[in-house]
N, C-alpha and C positions, 0 to 999 in steps of 0.2 A: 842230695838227690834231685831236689828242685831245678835246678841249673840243667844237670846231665841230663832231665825230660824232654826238657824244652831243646834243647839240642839233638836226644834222639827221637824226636818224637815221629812215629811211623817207620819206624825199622823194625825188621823182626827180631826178635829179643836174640836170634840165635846167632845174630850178624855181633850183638854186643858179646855175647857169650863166647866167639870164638877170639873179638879181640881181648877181653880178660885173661883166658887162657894162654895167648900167645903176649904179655904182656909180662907174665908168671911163667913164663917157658914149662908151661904144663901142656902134655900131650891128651889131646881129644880125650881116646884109647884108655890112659892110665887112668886120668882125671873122672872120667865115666864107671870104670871098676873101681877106684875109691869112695865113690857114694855108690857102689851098689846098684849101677847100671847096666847096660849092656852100651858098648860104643856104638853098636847103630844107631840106636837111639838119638843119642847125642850130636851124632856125623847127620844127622838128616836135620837133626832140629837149626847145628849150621849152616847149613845149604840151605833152610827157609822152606826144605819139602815138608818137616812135621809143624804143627802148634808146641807151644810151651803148657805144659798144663801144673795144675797149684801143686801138687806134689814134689815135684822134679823141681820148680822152681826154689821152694822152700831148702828143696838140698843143694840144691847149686848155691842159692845165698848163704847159706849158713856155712856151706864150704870153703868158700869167694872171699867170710866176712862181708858181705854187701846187707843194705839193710831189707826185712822181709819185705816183700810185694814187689820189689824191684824189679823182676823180671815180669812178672805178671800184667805192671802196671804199662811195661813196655806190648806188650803182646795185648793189652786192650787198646793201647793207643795205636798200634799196627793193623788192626782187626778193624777199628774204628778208621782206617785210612781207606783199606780194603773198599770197605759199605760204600764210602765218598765215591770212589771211583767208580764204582759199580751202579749207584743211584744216576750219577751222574753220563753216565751211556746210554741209557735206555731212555725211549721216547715217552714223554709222559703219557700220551694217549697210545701208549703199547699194544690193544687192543684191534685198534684198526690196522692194523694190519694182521692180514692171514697165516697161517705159520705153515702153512700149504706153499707159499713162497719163498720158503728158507728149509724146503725138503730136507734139504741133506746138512745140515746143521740145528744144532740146538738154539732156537733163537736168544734162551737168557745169556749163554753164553760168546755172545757176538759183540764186540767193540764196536758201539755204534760209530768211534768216531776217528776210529784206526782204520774204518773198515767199511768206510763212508762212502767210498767209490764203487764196490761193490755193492755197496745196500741199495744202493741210486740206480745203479746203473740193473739191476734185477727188478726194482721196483716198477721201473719202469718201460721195461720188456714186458713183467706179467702181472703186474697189477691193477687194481680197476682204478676208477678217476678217486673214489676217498682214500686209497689207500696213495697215492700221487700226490694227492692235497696233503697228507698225512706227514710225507714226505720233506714237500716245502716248505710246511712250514716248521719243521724240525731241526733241515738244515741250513734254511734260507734258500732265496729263489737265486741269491746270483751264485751258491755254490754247488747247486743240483743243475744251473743255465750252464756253469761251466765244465763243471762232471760232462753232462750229456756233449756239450759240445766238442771237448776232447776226444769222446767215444766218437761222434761221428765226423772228426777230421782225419783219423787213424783209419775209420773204414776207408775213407776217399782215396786216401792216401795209398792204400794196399793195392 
């Protein structure tokens, strides 16, 4: 099991659970009514829209032969991927900026850094000079110099 962690580590356990299934030419569907589930369940937890949770996993492994926690241990380690990525977006001084500036979004859930062009380029239409400084030094000066300069070669340009 050591081996196959370190190799899936940060996948949702349900990516691993559908290639078990299809490795065993076991359909979702039957495999899900033989422990006594409903196939949605299971069809959602492949697609990475549900969690894995201790129950369901305990019947999958025992079903699988896999050893207990296995899946669980996967779904902590995915969960624990999740956190990284999400710590890692958000500005540490989060605060200074106003959330009067991102009206029409949820600021937690904003990729600071997919989505960096527009954080820049709003910040600095309607923000005051700390929340600009807040800015810079978050995403550095020459990638908010070149942010804004794009924006205003494009206007020129129009």
């Amino acid at each position: 099991m050591h081996e196959d962690l370190q190799i899936l580590k940060g996948l949702h356990p349900g990516i691993v659970l559908e290639r078990s299934l299809k490795k065993r030419n076991l359909s979702k569907a039957q495999f899900a009514l033989s422990i006594g589930e409903y196939p949605q369940t299971l069809s959602a937890i492949t697609k990475g829209k549900r969690n894995m949770n201790t129950a369901l996993a305990l019947k999958i492994e025992h079903a699988l032969g896999l050893e207990e926690g296995y899946f669980m241990t996967l779904q902590i380690f995915f969960e624990i991927k999740e956190e990284k990525i999400k710590q890692a977006h958000k500005p540490s001084d989060f605060p200074k900026l106003r959330r009067v500036l991102f009206w029409d979004t949820k600021m937690e859930q904003i990729d600071w850094q997919k989505q960096k062009r527009a954080v820049i380029q709003r910040v600095f239409e309607r923000g005051n000079d700390q929340e600009k400084q807040e800015i810079i030094r978050f995403y550095g000066s020459s990638v908010v110099d070149n942010i804004l300069k794009d924006k205003t070669a494009s206007k020129n340009a129009s």
